[in-house]
C-alpha positions in Angstrom: -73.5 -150.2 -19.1 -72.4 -148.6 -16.1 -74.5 -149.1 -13.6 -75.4 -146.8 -10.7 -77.1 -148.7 -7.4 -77.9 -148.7 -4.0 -75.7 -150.0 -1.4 -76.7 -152.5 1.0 -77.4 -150.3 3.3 -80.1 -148.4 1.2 -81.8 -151.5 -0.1 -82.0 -152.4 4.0 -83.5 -148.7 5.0 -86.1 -149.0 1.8 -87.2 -152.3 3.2 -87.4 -151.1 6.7 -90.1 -148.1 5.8 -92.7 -151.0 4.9 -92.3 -152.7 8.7 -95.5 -151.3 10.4 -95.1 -150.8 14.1 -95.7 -153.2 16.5 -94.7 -155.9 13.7 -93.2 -159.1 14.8 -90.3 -159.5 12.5 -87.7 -162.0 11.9 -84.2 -161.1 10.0 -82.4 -163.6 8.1 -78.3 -164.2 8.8 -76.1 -161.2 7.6 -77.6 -158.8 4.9 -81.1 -159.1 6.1 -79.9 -157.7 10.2 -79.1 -154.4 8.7 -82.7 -154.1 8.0 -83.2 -153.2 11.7 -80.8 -150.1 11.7 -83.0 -148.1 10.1 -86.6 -148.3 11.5 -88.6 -145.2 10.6 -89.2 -142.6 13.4 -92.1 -143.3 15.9 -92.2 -147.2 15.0 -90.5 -149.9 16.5 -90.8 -153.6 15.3 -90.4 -156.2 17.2 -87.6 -158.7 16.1 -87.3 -162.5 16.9 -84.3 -164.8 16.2 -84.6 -168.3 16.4 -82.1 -169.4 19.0 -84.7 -168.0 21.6 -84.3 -164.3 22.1 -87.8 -162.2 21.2 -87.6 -158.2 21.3 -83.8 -157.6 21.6 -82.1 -154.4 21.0 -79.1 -152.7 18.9 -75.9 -154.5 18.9 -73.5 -153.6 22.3 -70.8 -151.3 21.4 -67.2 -152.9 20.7 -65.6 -154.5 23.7 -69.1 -154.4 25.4 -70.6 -157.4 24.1 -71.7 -160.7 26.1 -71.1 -163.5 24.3 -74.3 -165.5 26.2 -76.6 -163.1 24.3 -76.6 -163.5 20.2 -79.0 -163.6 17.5 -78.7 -166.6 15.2 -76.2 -165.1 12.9 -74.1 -165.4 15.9 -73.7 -161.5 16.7 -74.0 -160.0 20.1 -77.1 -158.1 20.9 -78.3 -156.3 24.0 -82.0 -156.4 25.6 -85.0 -154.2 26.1 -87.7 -154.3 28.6 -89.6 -157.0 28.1 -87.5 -159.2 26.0 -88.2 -162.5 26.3 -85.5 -165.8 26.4 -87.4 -169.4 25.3 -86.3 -172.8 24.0 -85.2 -173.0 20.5 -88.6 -175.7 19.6 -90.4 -172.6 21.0 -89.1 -170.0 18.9 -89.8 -172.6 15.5 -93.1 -173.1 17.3 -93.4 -169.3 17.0 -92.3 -169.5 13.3 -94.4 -172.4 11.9 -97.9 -171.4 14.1 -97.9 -168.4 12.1 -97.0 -166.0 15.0 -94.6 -163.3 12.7 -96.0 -160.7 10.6 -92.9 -160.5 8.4 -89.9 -162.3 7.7 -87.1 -160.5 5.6 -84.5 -162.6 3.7 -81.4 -162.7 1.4 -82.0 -164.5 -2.2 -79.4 -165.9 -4.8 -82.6 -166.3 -7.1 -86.2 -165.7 -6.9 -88.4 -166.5 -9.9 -91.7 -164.7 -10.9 -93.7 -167.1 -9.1 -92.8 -166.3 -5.6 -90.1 -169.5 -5.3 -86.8 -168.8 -3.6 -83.7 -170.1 -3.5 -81.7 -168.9 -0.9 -79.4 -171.5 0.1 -76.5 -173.4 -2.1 -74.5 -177.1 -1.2 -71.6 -175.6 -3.5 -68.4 -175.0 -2.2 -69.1 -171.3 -0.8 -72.6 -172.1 0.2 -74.2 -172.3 3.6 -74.1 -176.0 4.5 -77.8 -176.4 5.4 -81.1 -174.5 4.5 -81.5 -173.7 8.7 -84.7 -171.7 9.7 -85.6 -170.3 6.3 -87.5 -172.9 5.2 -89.9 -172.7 8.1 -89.5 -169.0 8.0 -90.5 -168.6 4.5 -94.3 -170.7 5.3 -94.5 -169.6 8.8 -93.9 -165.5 8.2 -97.2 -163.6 7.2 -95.4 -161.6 4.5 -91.9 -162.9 3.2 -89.9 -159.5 1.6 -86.4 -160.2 0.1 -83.3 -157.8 -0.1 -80.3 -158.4 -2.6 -78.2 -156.8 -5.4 -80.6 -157.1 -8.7 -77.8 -159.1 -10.6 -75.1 -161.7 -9.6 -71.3 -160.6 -9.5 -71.0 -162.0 -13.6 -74.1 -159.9 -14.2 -76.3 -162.5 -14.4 -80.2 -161.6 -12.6 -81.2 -163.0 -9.6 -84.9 -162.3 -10.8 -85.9 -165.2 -12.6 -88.3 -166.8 -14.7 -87.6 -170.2 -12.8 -85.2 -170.9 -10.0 -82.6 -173.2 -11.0 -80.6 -173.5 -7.6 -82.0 -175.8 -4.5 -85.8 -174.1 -3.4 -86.1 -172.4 -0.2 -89.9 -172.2 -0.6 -92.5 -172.2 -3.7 -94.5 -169.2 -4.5 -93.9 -167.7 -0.8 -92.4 -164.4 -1.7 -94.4 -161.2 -2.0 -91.9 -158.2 -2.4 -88.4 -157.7 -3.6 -85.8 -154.9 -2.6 -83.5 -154.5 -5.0 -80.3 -152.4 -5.6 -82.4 -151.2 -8.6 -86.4 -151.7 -8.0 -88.8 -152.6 -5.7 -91.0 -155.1 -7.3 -93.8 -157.4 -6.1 -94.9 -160.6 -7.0 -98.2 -161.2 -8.1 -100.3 -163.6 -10.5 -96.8 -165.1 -10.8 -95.5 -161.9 -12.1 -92.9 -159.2 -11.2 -95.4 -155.8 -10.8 -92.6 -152.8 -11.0 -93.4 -150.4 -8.1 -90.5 -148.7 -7.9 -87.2 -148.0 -9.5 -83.9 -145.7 -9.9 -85.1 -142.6 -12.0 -81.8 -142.4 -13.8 -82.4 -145.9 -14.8 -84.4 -146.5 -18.1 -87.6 -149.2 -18.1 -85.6 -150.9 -20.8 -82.3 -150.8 -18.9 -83.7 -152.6 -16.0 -85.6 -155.1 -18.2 -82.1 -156.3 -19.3 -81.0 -157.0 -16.0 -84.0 -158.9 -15.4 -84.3 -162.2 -16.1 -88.3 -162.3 -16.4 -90.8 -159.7 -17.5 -91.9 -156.3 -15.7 -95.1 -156.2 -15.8 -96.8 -152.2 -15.0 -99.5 -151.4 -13.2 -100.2 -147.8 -12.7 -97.4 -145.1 -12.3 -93.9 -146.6 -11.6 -92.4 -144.7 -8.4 -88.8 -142.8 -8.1 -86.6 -145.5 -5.7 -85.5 -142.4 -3.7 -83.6 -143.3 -0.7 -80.7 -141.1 2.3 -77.3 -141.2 2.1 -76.2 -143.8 4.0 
């Protein structure tokens, strides 16, 4: 089957429409910092990173960047009024007292539960789990982003993770380059998907049942 999907950048502008203004929001490393390019019109989140920074702005243009002022993926970013530097046990303070509405991550797999496994000790993988562990129980609402099936075609919507855990039965909503789908029950409720893309289609490239409640929604999204 040839499939037709959203890019990267629509999956991150889907997920930004559900961040409500004023929201305290924390972006995982790579993928996840798009997500804050495309806040909707008349809202503005505020975004923590946690090597200390709260409330920091778009990234500097090229050549302009100060190296002293990063987010924890280690790009440059510039400051707003307001912004707010504090010691790196603060900002996990922040995370683990329950002090951010939402926290959005990347995913190799989450299962129909809510677990996620977001992390890998194989040769590729990120050394170390880092803040998403405490992000992932800290975070009043924990939303992934990712492609809906590995590289080989394999789904990253599972019945049961099989790679290291990130956190058990923590996530709530997935954005995917197919679907929106929410976890609930331990179940994957479809909310949305691409209308030229058949229920049965995207069953197949779902590792777990799609259960429906109510009217499934067009995934309609810009160019980007």
């Amino acid at each position: 089957m040839t499939l037709t999907k959203l890019s990267n950048a629509q999956i991150a502008w889907r997920a930004a429409q559900d961040i409500a203004d004023g929201a305290y929001v924390n972006l995982g490393i790579g993928f996840p910092e798009m997500v804050a390019k495309f806040q909707p019109p008349g809202r503005q989140a505020i975004f923590h990173t946690e090597n200390g920074v709260l409330d920091f702005g778009e990234a500097p243009p090229e050549g302009q960047e100060d190296w002293d002022l990063i987010n924890a993926g280690k790009k440059a970013v510039t400051l707003k009024p307001g912004s707010a530097f504090f010691h790196h046990a603060d900002s996990f303070a922040m995370v683990r007292g329950g002090h951010l509405d939402v926290a959005i991550l990347g995913a190799y797999q989450v299962a129909q539960t809510g677990d996620l496994a977001n992390w890998s000790t194989g040769p590729k993988g990120v050394p170390a789990v880092g803040g998403a562990m405490d992000l992932v129980h800290g975070a009043k609402r924990v939303a992934v982003i990712t492609e809906h099936v590995t590289k080989d075609g394999k789904p990253k919507l599972v019945e049961r993770c099989t790679l290291p855990l990130t956190g058990v039965g923590c996530v709530t909503r997935v954005y995917t380059s197919l679907a929106v789908i929410d976890i609930e029950g331990g179940r994957f409720v479809l909310r949305e998907k691409l209308p030229a893309l058949s229920l049965d289609e995207l069953q197949s490239l779902t590792g777990a049942a799609l259960l429906l409640q109510g009217d499934v929604g067009d995934l309609i999204v810009p160019e980007l």
